[in-house]
N, C-alpha and C positions, 0 to 999 in steps of 0.2 A: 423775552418779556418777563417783567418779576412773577414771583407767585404773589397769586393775592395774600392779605391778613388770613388766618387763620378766625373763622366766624363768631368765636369766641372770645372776650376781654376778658382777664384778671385782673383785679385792683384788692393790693393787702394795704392797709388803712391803719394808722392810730392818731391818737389825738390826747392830750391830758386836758382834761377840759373840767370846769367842778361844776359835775351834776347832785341838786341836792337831793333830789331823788330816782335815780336812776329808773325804778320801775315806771314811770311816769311815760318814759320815753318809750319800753318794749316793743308793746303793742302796734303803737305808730308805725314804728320803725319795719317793726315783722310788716305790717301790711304793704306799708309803700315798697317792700323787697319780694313780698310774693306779688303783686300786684306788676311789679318790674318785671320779673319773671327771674330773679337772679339766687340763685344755691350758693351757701358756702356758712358761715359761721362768722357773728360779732357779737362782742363782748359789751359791755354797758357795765359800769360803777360808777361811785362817788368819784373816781379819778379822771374818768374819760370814755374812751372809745376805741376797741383795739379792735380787726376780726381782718377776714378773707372772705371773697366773693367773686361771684362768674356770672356772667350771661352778655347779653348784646350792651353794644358798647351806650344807645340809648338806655337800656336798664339802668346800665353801672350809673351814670350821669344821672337819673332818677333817682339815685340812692345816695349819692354823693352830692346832691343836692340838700337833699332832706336832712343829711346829716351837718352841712353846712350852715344848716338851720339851727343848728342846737345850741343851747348857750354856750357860749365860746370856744365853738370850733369851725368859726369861720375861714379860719386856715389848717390846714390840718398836713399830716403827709402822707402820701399816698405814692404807690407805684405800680405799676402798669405791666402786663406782661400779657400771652395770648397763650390760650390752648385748640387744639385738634378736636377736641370733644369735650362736654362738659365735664368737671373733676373734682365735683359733689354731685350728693345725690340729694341733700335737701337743703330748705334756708331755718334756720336756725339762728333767733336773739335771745342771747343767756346774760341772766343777771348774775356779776358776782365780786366779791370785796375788791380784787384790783384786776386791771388789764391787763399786767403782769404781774405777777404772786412773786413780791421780796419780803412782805411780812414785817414793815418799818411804815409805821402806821404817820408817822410825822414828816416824813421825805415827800418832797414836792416840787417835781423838775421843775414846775413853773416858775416856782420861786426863784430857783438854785439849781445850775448847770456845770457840768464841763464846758471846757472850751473847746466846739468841734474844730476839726484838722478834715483837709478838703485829701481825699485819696494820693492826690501828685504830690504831697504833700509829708507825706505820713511816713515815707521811709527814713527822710531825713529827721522825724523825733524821734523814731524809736532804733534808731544808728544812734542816736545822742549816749553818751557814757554817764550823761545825770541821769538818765530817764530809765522808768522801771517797768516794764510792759505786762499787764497782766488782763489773760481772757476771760472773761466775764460768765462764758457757757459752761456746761455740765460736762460733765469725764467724758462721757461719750460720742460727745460733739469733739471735743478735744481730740480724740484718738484717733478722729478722720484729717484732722491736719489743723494748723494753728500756724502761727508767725514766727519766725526764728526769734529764739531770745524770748521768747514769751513766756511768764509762769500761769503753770496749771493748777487752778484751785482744785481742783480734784472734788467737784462738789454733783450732787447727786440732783439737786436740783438749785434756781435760783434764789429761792428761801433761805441756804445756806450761806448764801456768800458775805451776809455782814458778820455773822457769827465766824467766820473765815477769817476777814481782815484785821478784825478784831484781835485775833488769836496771833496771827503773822506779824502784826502791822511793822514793829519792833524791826524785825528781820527784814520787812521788806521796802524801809525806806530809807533801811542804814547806808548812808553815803549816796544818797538821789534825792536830784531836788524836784525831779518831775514824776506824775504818773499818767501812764498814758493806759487807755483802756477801750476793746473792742470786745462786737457782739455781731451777730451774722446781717441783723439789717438797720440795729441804730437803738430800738425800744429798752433794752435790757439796759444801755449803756446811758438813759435816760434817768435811768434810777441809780444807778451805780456810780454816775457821776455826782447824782443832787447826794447821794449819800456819804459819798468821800470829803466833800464838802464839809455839809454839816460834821463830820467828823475832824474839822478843821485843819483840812488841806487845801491849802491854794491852788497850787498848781498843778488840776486837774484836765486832762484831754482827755478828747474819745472821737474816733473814726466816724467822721461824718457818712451815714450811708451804710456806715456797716463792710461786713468782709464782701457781700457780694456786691457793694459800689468797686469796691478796692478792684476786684477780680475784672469786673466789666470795665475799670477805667485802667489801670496799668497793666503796661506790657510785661506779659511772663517772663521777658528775656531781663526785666527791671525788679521783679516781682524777689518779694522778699517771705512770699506766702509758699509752705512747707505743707503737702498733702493736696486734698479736697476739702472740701466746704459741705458738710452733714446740715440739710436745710428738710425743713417738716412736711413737706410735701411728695409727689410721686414720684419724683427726679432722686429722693433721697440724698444726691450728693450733687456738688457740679466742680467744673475746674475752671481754669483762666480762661475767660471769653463768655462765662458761663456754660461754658460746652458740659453736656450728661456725662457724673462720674460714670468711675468704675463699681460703685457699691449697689448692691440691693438691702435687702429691709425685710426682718421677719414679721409676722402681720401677726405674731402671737404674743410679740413683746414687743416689737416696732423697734426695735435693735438695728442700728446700721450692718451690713454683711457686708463680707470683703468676698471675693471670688472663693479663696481658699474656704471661709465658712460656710460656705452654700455648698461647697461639696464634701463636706463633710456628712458623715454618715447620720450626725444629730438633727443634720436638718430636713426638712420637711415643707412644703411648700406652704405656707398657713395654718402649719402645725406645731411645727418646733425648729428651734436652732443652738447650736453650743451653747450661746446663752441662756434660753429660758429651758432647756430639756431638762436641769436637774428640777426646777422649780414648778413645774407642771405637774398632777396627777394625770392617771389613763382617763379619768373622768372628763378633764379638762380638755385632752389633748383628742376625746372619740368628739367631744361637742367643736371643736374647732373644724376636723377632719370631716362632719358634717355640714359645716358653713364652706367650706371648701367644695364640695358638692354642690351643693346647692348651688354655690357660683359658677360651676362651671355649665349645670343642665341649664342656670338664665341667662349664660353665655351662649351656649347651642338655640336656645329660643330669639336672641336679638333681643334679652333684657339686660335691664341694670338690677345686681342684688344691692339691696341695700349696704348690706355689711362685706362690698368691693373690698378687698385690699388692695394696699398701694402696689404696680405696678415694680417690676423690678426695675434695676438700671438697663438691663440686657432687652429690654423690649420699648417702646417706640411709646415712652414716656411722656404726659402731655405737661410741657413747663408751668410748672406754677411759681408767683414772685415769694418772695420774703416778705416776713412779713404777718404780724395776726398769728403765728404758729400756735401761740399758747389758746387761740379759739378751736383751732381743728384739732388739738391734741391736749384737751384740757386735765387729761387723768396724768399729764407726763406718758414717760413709756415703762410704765411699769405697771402691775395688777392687770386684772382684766379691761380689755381696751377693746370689748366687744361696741360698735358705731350705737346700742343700745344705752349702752352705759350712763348714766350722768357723771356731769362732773364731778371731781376733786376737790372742793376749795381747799385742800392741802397740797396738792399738786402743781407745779409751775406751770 
């Protein structure tokens, strides 16, 4: 007999949608969500509607409703995934300049798209000898795995990247007549395509669905995908099938870890790791090691601390979809990234 669903839904949600005033909506929105009973983080701007959320799968549909209400985002896309326990601790609606932070105040996928390519699809354009493939994420998404033949912008966050193309263009479209462009679930490549565009390129694609359609839809033995897939949630990474990488994730800089950096002598379990140990004070690093505490004594009681860190990959990780990342991780992964924080709006 199967096992049943897992009693929890996740749905990560975006939408471009022009609200003229997005504070308008907040309030509503926060209520019909705590009212639902569902945690997680959405975004609201003049652009749309980006976030991530959990609770019973009537909640989600309580929320996903309301939001269907909004001006024009009667369609929206969403995707579905389930966890073991809930994988927020609160709900949370933040206002703030874009859904996704590219910093190109005139780009507007509405208007102006790539041309999506469906997963079964996508080996045969970027096999092509016109086509120039380039990943749309940050270094450190990159260096958990990418597409063979792929260029790394090497960018630190997604605000960089038109200043990027900009600088390359020259070099990168010498002898290609196509460009093709991917992001882990569809959002980034949203923008990245209306802005190639506008920078008057025609023939623009990008991975419908994102790396983790690709993953979920083609066979590994077909698969032209090189590494894991660095995703912003507690899974930290996944592989072909969506199967739990091998990475964990330092909760002091939210850094992806490979095995080998987790046993390294710099790391520390929510304190430090190769990464962030030069760039921490003992100040920093006695106030971390004190949240770390504290998690474990509201773990011995049968509580949730607020400031959980995420789950390694080596523990019985609850799946969360793609999706909404830039709401659960709005400071980026850099500065302090204590769950107190507020946002970034310089931050991806």
């Amino acid at each position: 007999m199967p096992n049943p669903e897992p009693p929890i839904q996740v749905a990560a949600l975006y939408c471009f949608a022009p609200f003229d005033d997005p504070a308008v909506h907040q309030s509503p929105l926060q209520t019909v969500c705590e009212d639902a009973g569902t945690k997680g983080t959405i975004l609201l701007a003049p652009e749309g509607v980006n976030g991530t959320i959990a609770g019973t799968p009537d909640g989600i549909e309580a929320v996903l409703a309301h939001i269907r209400a909004l001006p024009g985002c009667a369609e929206f896309d969403v995707k579905f995934s389930h966890a073991d326990e809930m994988p927020f601790n609160r709900m949370k609606v933040r206002l703030k300049r874009e859904i996704v932070t590219m910093g190109e105040p005139d780009i507007d996928p509405r208007a102006s798209v790539g041309r999506y390519v469906a997963p079964e699809d996508w080996n045969d354009l970027i096999s092509d000898p016109d086509t120039i493939v380039i990943d749309t994420r940050n270094d450190y998404e990159v260096a958990v795995g990418t597409f063979e033949g792929a260029v790394d912008p090497k960018t630190k966050s997604f605000r960089e990247f038109p200043t990027w193309f900009r600088e390359h263009r020259e070099d990168l479209l010498e002898g290609k007549k196509k460009v093709a462009m991917f992001c882990t679930g569809g959002i980034r490549c949203e923008k990245s395509t209306s802005f190639l565009r506008s920078e008057g390129i025609e023939d623009v694609f990008h991975l419908k669905g994102g790396i983790l359609k690709y993953l979920e839809t083609v066979p590994e033995e077909d698969s032209k995908w090189e590494g894991e897939c660095f995703v912003f949630d507690q899974r930290v990474a996944v592989k072909h099938g969506l199967e739990l990488g091998s990475y964990g994730q330092c909760f002091a800089c939210r850094m992806p870890l490979t095995e080998q950096e987790m046993a390294s002598e710099d790391y520390a379990a929510g304190i430090s790791c190769p990464h962030c140990i030069a760039t921490r004070g003992e100040e920093q690093r006695a106030r971390y090691a004190e949240r770390q505490r504290q998690q474990q004594l509201a773990k011995q009681r049968g509580e949730v601390h607020v400031g959980a860190a995420p789950k390694s990959s080596q523990t019985d990780a609850a799946e969360l979809p793609d999706g909404g990342w830039e709401a659960n991780f709005p400071r980026g992964l850099t500065g302090d990234l204590s769950p107190d924080a507020e946002p970034n709006e310089g931050a991806e």
